[in-house]
C-alpha positions as CSV (number, residue, x, y, z in Angstrom):
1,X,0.0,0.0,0.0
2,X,1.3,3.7,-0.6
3,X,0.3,6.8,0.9
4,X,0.6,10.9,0.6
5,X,-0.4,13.6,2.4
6,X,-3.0,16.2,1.1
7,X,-3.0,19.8,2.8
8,X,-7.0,20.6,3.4
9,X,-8.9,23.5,5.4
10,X,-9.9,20.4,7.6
11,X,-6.2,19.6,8.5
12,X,-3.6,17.1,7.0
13,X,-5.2,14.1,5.0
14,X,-3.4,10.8,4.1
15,X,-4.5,9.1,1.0
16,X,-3.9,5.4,1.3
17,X,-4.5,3.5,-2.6
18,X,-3.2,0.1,-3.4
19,X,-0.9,-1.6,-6.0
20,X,-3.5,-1.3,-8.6
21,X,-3.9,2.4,-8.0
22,X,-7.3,2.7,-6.1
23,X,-8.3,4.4,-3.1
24,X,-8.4,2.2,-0.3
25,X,-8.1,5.1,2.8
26,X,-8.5,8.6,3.6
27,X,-7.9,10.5,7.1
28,X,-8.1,12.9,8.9
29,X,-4.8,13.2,10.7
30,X,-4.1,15.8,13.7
31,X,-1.0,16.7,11.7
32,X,1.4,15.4,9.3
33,X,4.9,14.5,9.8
34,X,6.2,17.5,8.0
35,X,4.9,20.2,5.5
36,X,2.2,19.1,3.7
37,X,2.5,19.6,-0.3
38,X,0.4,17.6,-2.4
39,X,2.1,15.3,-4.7
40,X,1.8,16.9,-8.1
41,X,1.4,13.2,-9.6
42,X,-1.8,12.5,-7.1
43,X,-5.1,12.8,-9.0
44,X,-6.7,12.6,-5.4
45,X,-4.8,15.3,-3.9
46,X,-5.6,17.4,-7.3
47,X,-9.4,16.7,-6.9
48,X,-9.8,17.6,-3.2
49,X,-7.5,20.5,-4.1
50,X,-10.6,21.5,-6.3
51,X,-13.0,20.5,-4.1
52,X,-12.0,22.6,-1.4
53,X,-11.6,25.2,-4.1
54,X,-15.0,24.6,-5.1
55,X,-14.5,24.1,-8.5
56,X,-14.9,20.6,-7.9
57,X,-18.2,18.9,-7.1
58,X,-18.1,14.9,-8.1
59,X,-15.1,12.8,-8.0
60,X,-13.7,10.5,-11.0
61,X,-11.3,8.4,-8.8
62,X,-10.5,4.9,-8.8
63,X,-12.0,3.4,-5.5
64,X,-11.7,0.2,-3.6
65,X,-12.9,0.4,0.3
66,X,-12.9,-2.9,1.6
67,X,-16.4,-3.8,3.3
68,X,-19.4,-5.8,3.0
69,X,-21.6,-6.2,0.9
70,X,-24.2,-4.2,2.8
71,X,-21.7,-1.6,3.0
72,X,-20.9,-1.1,-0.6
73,X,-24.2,-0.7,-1.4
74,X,-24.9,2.4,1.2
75,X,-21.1,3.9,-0.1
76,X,-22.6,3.1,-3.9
77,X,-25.6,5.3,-2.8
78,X,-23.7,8.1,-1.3
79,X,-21.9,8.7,-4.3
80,X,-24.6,8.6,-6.6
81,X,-26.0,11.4,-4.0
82,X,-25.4,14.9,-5.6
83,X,-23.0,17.8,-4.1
84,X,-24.7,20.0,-1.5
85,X,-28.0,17.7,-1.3
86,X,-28.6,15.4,2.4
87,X,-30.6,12.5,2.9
88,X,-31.7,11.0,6.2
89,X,-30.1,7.8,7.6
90,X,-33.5,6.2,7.5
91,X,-34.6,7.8,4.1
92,X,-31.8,6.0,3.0
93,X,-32.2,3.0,4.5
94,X,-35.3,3.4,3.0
95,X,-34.2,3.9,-0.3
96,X,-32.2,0.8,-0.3
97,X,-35.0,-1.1,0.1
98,X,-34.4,-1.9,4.0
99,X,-36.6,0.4,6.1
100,X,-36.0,0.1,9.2
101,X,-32.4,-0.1,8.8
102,X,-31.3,3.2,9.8
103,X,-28.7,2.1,12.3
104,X,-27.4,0.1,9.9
105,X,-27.0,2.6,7.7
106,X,-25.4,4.7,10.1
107,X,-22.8,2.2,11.0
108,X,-22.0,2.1,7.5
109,X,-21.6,5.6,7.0
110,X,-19.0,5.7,10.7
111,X,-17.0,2.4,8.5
112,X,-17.0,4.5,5.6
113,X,-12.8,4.4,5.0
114,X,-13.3,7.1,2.2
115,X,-14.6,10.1,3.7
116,X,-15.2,13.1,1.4
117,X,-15.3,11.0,-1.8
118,X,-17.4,8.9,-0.4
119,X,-19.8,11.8,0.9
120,X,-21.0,10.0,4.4
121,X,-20.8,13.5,5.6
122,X,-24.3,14.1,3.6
123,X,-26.1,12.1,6.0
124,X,-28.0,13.5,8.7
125,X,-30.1,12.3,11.3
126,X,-33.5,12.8,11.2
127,X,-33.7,15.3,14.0
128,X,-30.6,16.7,14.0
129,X,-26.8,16.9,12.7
130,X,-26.0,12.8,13.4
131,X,-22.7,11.8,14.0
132,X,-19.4,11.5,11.8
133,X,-16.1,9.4,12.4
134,X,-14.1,12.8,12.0
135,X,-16.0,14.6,13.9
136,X,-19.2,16.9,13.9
137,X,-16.7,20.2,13.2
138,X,-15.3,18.8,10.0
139,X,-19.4,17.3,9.1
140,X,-20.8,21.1,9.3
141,X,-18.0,22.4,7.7
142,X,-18.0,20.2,4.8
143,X,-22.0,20.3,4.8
144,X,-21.7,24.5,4.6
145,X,-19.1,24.2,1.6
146,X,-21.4,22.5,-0.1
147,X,-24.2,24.6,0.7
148,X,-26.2,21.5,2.0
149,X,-29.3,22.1,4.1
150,X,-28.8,20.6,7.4
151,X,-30.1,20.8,10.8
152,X,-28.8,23.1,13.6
153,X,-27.6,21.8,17.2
């Protein structure tokens, strides 16, 4: 496995992709072990850069997060959901034909290893913000970037 660094207004992020070339990781990382310059051969990094530039608002990247099969089907659906739209965790659970699944859909969305281009972050609970494995600063933030409605804490 090989990994970069990617400078972001949400901190350093590590981009973790496999001998074939796909995305297997992203984190969130407190800091990164020196300067952080993305590589100039790193599609990812060049994306994000655009993302956070907001010039970006889909991703064309090759991705392989390792999960079940339950999993990739609630990470197949939060790609296909558009920039700067949310859905609920049981609207979506909903719309994968398993109502009633809505903490199973959650616990997919906290297993997501692809955050950001696989946009867990979209998902919000029905009466409020939810939760999200990098925290509920970095969720809002990304959430207001993309001018997503969401609900307020």
């Amino acid at each position: 496995m090989r990994a970069t660094w990617c400078p972001s207004p949400l901190g350093p992020l590590r981009l973790c992709w496999d001998a074939g070339g796909r995305l297997v990781a992203l984190e969130f990382c407190g800091r990164a072990p020196q300067a952080v310059e993305a590589a100039a051969d790193c599609p990812a990094a060049c994306q994000l850069g655009e993302y956070f530039a907001g010039v970006r608002t889909a991703f064309r990247l090759p991705l392989a997060p390792a999960g079940t099969p339950f999993q990739q089907r609630v990470w197949q659906a939060l790609i296909d959901l558009p920039f700067g739209q949310t859905i609920s965790y049981g609207k979506l659970a909903a719309r994968l034909g398993r109502p009633g699944a809505a903490r199973a859909v959650a616990a997919a969305c906290a297993a997501n290893p692809l955050p950001i281009l696989i946009p867990c972050h979209r998902v919000v609970a029905a009466r409020g913000l939810g939760g999200y494995s990098a925290g509920l600063e970095r969720k809002r933030w990304l959430l207001a970037h993309e001018g997503a409605p969401f609900p307020s804490l």
